[in-house]
C-alpha positions in Angstrom: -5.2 30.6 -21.8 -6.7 33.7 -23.5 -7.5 35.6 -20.4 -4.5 38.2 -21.3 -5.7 38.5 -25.5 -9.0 40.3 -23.9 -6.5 42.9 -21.9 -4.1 43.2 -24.9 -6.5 43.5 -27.2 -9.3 45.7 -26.0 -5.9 48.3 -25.6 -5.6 47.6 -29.5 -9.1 48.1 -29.5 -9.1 52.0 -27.7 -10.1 50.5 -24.2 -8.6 53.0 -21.8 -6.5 52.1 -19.1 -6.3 55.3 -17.4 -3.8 54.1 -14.3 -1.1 53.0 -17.3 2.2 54.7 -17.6 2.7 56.5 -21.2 5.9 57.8 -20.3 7.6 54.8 -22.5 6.2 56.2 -25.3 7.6 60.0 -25.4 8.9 61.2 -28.5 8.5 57.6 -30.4 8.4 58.1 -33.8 5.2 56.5 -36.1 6.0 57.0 -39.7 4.9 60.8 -40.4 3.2 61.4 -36.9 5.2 62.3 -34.3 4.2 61.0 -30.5 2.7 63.8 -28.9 1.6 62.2 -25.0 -0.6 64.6 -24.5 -2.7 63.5 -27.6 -3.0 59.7 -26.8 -5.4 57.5 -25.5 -3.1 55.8 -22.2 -2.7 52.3 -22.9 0.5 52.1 -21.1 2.7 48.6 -20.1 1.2 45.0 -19.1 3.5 42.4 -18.1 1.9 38.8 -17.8 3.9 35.7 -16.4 2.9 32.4 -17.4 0.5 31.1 -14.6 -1.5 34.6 -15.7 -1.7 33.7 -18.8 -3.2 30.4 -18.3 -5.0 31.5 -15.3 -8.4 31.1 -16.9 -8.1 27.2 -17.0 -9.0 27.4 -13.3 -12.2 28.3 -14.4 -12.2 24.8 -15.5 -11.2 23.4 -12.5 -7.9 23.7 -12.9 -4.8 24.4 -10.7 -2.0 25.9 -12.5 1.3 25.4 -10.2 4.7 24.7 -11.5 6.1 20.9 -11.2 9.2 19.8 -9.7 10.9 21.2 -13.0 9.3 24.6 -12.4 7.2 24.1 -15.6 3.7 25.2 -15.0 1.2 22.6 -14.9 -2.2 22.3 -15.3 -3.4 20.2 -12.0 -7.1 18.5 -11.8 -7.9 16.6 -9.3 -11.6 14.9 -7.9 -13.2 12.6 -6.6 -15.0 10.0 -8.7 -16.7 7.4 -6.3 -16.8 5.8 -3.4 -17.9 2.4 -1.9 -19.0 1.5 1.3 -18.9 -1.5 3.3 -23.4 -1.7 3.0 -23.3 -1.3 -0.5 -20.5 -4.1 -1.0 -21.6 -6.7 1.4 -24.8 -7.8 2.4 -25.7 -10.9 4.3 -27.9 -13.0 2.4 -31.2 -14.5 4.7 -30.0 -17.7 5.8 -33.1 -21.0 6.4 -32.3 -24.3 7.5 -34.4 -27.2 8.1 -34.1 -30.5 9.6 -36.1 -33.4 11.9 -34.7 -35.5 14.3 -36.4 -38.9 14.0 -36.2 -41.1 17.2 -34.5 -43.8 15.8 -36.4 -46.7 17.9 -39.7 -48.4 18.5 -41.3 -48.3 21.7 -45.0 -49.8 22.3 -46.6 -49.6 25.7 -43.8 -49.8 28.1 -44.6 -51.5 31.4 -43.7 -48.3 33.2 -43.4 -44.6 31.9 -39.7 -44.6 29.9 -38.1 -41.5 29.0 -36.5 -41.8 25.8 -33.4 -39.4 24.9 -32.8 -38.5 21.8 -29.6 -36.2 20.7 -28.0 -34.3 16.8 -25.7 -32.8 16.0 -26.7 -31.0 12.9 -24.5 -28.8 10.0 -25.6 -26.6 7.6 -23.8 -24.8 4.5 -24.0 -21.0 4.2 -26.1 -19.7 1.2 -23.7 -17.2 -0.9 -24.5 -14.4 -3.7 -21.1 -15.5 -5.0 -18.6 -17.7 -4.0 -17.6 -16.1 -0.5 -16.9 -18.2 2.3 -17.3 -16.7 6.0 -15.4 -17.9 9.0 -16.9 -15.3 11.2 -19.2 -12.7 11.0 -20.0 -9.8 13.9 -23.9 -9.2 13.7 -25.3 -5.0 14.4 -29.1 -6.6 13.6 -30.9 -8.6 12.1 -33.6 -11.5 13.6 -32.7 -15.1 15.0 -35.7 -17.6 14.3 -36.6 -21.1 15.8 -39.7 -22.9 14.8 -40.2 -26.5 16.3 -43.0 -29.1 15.7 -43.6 -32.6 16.2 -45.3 -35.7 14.7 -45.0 -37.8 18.5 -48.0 -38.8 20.4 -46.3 -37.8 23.4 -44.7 -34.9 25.6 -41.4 -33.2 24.5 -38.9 -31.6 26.4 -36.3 -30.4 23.6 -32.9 -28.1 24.0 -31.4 -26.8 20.9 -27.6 -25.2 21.0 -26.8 -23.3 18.5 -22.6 -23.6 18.4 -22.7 -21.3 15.5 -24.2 -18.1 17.4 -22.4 -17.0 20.3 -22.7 -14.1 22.6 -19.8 -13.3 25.1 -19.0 -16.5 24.5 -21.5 -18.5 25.2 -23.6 -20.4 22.6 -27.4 -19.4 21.6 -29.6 -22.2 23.4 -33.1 -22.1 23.2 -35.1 -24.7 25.2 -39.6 -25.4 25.1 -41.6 -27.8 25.3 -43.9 -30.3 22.8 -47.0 -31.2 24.6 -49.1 -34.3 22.8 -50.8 -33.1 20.2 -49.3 -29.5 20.5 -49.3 -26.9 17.3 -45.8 -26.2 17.8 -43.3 -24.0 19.2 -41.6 -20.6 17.5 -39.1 -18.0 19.7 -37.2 -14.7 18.2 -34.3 -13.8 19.2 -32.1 -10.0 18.0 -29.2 -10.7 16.3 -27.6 -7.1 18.2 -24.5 -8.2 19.7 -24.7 -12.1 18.6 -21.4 -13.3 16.5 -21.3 -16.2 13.9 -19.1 -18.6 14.3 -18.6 -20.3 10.7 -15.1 -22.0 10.9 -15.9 -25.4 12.1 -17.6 -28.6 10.7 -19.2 -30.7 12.6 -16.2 -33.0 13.4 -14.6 -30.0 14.8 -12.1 -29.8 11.3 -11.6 -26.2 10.0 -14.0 -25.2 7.3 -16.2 -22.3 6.7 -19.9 -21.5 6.0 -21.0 -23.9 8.3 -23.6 -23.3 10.8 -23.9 -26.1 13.4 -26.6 -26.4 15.8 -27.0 -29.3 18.1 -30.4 -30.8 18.7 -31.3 -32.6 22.0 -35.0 -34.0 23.0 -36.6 -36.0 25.4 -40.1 -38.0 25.2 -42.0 -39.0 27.9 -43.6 -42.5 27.0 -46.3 -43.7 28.6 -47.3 -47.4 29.5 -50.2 -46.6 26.6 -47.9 -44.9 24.3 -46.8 -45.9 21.3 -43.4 -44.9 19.4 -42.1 -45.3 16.3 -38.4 -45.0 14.5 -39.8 -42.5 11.8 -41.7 -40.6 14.4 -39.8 -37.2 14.7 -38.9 -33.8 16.0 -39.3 -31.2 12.2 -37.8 -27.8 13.3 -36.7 -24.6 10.8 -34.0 -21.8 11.3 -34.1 -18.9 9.9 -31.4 -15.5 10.2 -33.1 -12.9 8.1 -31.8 -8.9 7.9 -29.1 -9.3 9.0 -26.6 -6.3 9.1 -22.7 -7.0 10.2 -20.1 -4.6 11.8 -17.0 -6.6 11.2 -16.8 -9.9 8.6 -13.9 -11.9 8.6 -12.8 -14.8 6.1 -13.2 -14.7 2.0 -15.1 -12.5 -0.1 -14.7 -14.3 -2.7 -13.9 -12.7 -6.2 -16.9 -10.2 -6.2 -17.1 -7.3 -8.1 -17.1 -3.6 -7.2 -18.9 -0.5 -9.7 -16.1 1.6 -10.6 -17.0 2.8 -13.4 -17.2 6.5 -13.8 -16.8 9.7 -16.3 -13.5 11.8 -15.3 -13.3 15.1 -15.2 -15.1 18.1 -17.4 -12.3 18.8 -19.5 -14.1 21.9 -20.2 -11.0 24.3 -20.9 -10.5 23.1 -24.3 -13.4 24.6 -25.2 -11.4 28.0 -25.3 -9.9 26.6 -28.7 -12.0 26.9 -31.9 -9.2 25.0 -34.1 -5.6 23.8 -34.7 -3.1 21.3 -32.5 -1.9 20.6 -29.2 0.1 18.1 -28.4 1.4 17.1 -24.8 4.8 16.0 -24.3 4.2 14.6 -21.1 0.3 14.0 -19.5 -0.6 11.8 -16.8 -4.1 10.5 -14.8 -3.4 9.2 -12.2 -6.0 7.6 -10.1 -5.9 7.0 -6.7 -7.3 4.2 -4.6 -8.0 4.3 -1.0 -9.1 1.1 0.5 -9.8 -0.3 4.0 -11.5 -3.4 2.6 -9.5 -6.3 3.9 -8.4 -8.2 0.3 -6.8 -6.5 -2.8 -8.6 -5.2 -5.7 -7.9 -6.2 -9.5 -8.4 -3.8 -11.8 -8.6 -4.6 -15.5 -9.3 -1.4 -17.9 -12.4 -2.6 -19.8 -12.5 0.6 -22.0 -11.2 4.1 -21.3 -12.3 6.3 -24.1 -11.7 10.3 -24.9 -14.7 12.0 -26.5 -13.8 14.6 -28.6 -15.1 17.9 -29.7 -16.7 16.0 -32.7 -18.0 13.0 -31.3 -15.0 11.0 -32.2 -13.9 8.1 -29.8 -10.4 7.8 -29.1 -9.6 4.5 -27.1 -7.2 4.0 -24.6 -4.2 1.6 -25.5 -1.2 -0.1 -23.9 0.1 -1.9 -21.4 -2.1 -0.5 -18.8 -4.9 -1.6 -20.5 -3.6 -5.1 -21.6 -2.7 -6.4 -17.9 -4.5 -6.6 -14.6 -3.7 -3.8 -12.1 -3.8 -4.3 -8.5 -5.1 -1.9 -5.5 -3.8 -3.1 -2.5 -6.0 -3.8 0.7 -4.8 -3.5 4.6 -3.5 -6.9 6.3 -5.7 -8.4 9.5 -3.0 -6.9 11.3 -3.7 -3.3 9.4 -7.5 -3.9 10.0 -9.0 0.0 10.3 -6.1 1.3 8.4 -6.8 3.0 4.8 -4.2 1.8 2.0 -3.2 3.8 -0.9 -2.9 2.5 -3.9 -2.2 4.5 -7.6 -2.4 3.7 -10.8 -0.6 5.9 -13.6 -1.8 6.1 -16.7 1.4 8.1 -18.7 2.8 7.8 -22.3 5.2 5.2 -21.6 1.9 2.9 -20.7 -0.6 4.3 -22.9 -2.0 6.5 -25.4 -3.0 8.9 -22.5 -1.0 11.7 -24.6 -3.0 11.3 -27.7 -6.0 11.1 -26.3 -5.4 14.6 -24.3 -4.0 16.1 -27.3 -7.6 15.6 -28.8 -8.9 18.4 -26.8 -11.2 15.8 -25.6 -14.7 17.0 -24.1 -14.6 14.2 -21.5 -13.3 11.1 -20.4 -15.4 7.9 -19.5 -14.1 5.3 -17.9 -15.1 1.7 -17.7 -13.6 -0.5 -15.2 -13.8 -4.0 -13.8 -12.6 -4.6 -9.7 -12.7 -8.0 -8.5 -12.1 -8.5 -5.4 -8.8 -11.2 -4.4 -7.5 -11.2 -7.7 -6.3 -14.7 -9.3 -2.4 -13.1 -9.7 -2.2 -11.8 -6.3 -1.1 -14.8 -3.5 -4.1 -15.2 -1.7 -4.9 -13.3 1.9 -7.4 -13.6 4.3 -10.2 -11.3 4.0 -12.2 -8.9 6.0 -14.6 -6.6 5.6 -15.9 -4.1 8.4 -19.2 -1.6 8.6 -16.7 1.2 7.9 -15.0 0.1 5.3 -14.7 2.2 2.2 -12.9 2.2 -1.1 -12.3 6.2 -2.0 -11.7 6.6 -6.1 -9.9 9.9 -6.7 -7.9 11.1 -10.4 -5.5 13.6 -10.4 -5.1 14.9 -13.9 -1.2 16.5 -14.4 -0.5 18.4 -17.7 2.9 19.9 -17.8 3.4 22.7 -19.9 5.4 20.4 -22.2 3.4 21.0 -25.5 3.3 21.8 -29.2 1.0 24.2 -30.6 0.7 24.7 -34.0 -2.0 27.3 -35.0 -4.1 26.6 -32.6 -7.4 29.3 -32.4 -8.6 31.3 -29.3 -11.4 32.8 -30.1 -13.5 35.4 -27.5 -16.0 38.5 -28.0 -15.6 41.2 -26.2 -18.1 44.2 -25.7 -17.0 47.5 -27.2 -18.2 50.6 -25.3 -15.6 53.2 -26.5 -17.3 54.8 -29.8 -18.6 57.8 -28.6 -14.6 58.5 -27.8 -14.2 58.6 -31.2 -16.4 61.3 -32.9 -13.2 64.1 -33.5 -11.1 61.1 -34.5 -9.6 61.8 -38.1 -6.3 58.8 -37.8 -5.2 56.6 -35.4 -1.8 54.9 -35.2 -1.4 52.1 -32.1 2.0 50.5 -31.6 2.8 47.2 -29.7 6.3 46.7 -28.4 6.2 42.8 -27.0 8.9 41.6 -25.4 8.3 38.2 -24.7 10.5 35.3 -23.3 7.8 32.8 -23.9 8.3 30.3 -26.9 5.1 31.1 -28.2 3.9 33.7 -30.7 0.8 35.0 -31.7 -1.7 36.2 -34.3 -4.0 38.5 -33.9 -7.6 39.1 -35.8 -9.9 41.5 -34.6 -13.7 42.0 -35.9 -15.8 44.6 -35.1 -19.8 44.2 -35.0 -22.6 45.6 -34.6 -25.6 44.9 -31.9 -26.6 42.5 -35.0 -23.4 40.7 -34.8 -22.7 41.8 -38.2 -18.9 42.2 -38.7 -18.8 45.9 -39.5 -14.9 46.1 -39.9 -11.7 43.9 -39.5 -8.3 44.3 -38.6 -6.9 41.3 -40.6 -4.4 39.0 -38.9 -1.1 40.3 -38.0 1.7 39.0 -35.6 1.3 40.3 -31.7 4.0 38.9 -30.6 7.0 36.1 -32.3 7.8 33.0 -30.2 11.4 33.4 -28.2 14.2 30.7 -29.2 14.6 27.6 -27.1 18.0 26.4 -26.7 19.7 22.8 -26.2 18.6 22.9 -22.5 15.0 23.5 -23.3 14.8 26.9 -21.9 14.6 30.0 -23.9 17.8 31.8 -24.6 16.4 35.3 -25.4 13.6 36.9 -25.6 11.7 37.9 -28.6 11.2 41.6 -29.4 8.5 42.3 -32.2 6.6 45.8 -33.2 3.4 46.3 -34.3 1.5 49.2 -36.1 -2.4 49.2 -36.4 -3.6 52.1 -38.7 -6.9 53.5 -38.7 -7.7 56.2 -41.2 -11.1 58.2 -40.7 -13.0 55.9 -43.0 -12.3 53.2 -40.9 -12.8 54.9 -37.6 -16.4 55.7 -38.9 -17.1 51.8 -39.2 -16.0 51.0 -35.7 -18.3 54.1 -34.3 -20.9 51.1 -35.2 -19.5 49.0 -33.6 -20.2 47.2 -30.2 -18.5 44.2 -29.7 -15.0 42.7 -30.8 -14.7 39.3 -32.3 -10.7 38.5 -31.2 -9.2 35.8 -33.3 -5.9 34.4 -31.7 -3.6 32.0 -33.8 -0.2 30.7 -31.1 1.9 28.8 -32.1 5.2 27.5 -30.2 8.7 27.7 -31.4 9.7 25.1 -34.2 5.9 24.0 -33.9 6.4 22.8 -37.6 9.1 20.4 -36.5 6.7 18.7 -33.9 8.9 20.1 -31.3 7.3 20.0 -28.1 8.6 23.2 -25.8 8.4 23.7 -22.1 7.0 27.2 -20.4 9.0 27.5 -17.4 7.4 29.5 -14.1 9.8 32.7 -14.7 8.8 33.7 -17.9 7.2 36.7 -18.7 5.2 38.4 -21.6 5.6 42.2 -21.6 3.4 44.7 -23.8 4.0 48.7 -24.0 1.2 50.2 -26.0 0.6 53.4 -27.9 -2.1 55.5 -29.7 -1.6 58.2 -31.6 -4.9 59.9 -32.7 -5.4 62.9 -35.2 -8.5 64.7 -33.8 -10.7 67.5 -36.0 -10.1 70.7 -33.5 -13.2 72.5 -32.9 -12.0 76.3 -33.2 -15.3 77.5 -31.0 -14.4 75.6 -28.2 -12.8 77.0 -25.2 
């Protein structure tokens, strides 16, 4: 906001602008000097609108745009985080064991029997949380099968494992147990396999359950001997294993949203005094192609002032559960948007800008399939993603009341004052803004020592604002700056400029908040008159 005091003011302060018209200025009268053009420094006419005026806040990041109302408005927007499908979900390594005893006794048959021996076996998913998976679509990972036995005899064995499919088809590994063998082990890639969780092992629907079916047969001897606890021991194991699609219930995880918003670095042009905004509003924005809705639930959202001071977010927003919507199966691949808006009718959010806050941090807690949201079924693919985004929207809506701008500026124009005995400068403002201003100006030296000061005196008075909330005139306002030649030698020190701006909007006092449409403007028309020591030798 003070990008137009340094242009203004630096004309005050005897920068030349040597393309300016002066022609305004002819004739005008300044106490006992009159206007002679051909004697002044050219300061000439500026005319700022209202996006110029603020136009430094995009330094900050800003946007300044006029709304739907044609009020300007401060627009920040960025991206705070995102969440991908690997970073979410991981498959946890899965072991199972089990033996398969063969159930009978069998001592030196008269002839060589073969005994058949068959399992069906289940086994529960291990879970971080308290997910359940119907399905899941393997890109890696490693399939394991180790197999031993405790017979005195040969095994044949075949083991189908329902749960792991490929086009279709079930995994089946088959091997052999020779008497007195150390055992069997095979490995298998996971690339390509899918798990089939959704049944138990009476064919009911379930989930988590990984169901393999074991089938052996034993060659007995007419000198073997076999026993009911003698058995088949054999161990499963899927280990790093990746997924490209996941389907069934992720449970009510949590995802790490939590995140400092945006630099709020443009208050730092204000050294002192109040702002207040009518009308603020964060908005953040959720973009999610994870299969199951989000709750949200505003754990603390705090404003840290200029000071240090914590100002905490309150209201509604804070006090219930928020929801981010996820895509249906049938949406599966589609991105959903979802906003929350934080705004005065739902918070403090207008206090806690109007603290000229230094920065925003923002602590939130996302569980996934929220306990007030009717429960959906779930997936979760390998390019799945939740996108956090805030768009920050300050209308132009505010109340200041002697709030300070404060810049220095360097001052290069001394040596255009050596025959300088008086100067006059005169500022016309025409302004149809509702704001007004004070002006300080301090000179220093290359010590930073104030050397003189112009003391504070109005630049330009605040325009009226009528019932409609637009200003019904503008607001015309001289000013005279004097130097005599004691003064003049003080600035010749000088090499910087200390400007010292106090604005204030109309009615500020009455905490009237007023609005600064896109089609205002600011006009100055500057003058100097100078009284210079003629050199009577000079040609």
């Amino acid at each position: 906001m003070k990008r137009f005091l340094p242009a203004v003011l630096l004309c005050i302060a005897l920068a030349a602008i040597p393309s300016c018209n002066v022609k305004y200025f002819e004739n005008a009268e300044f106490g006992d000097i009159i206007f002679d053009p051909s004697l002044a420094i050219p300061v000439g006419e500026i005319t700022y609108t209202v996006s110029e005026l603020f136009e430094e806040l995009n330094d900050a990041g800003a946007d300044i745009l006029p709304n739907d109302e044609n009020v300007i408005q401060l627009n920040y927007q960025e991206t705070l985080q995102s969440q991908s499908a690997s970073t979410f979900l991981n498959i946890r390594d899965q072991s199972f064991s089990g033996s398969l005893a063969a159930g009978v006794n069998v001592s030196n048959p008269p002839v060589t029997t073969t005994l058949n021996v068959s399992e069906l076996f289940e086994f529960d998913l291990t879970q971080t949380s308290n997910e359940t998976y119907d399905s899941i679509f393997f890109s890696n990972g490693q399939f394991e099968f180790e197999a031993s036995s405790t017979f005195d005899a040969d095994i044949d064995f075949t083991a189908t494992f329902i749960s792991l499919v490929e086009n279709d088809a079930p995994l089946v590994v088959t091997g052999s147990l020779p008497s007195g063998s150390s055992g069997f082990s095979q490995t298998e890639s996971l690339v390509d396999y899918r798990g089939l969780f959704h049944l138990d092992d009476q064919g009911n629907p379930s989930s988590n359950k990984f169901l393999v079916r074991i089938e052996y047969t034993i060659s007995v001897t007419t000198s073997s001997v076999i026993t009911s606890g003698q058995r088949i021991n054999f161990d499963i194991g899927v280990n790093d294993a990746a997924f490209e699609r996941v389907y069934g219930n992720v449970g009510n995880q949590s995802l790490a949203v939590n995140f400092q918003v945006v630099n709020f670095d443009f208050f730092r042009n204000f050294e002192a005094g109040n702002i207040a905004f009518a009308d603020p509003k964060i908005t953040f924005n959720f973009d999610n192609s994870f299969g199951f809705p989000l709750g949200i639930d505003f754990q603390e959202v705090s404003a840290i002032g200029p000071e240090g001071a914590i100002i905490p977010l309150e209201g509604d927003v804070v006090n219930s559960l928020q929801v981010v919507d996820g895509p249906t199966l049938a949406q599966e691949g589609q991105v959903i948007r979802s906003s929350i808006e934080l705004n005065k009718d739902n918070s403090n959010i207008d206090v806690l800008l109007s603290s000229q806050p230094t920065k925003v941090i923002i602590e939130v807690e996302a569980g996934a399939n929220p306990a007030n949201v009717p429960p959906v079924y779930n997936f979760v693919n390998d390019q799945s993603i939740l996108d956090i985004g805030v768009v920050v929207e300050i209308p132009l809506d505010i109340n200041l009341d002697q709030l300070i701008a404060e810049e220095q500026l360097d001052f290069n124009n001394s040596e255009d004052l050596d025959e300088a005995k008086r100067i006059l400068f005169r500022i016309n403002a025409e302004n149809e803004l509702p704001l007004g201003g004070l002006v300080e100006l301090q000179f220093l030296d290359d010590q930073d020592n104030v050397v003189y000061t112009i003391d504070q005196r109005a630049a330009f008075d605040a325009a009226p604002v009528g019932v409609d909330g637009r200003t019904t005139e503008a607001a015309l306002s001289t000013a005279d700056i004097q130097l005599e030649e004691e003064d003049i030698r003080a600035i010749e020190n000088a090499t910087s400029i200390n400007v010292v701006a106090t604005l204030t909007t109309t009615d500020a006092a009455s905490n009237v908040a007023v609005k600064f449409f896109e089609d205002y403007e600011l006009k100055f028309k500057l003058s100097a008159q100078a009284d210079v020591e003629v050199n009577s030798g000079s040609n």
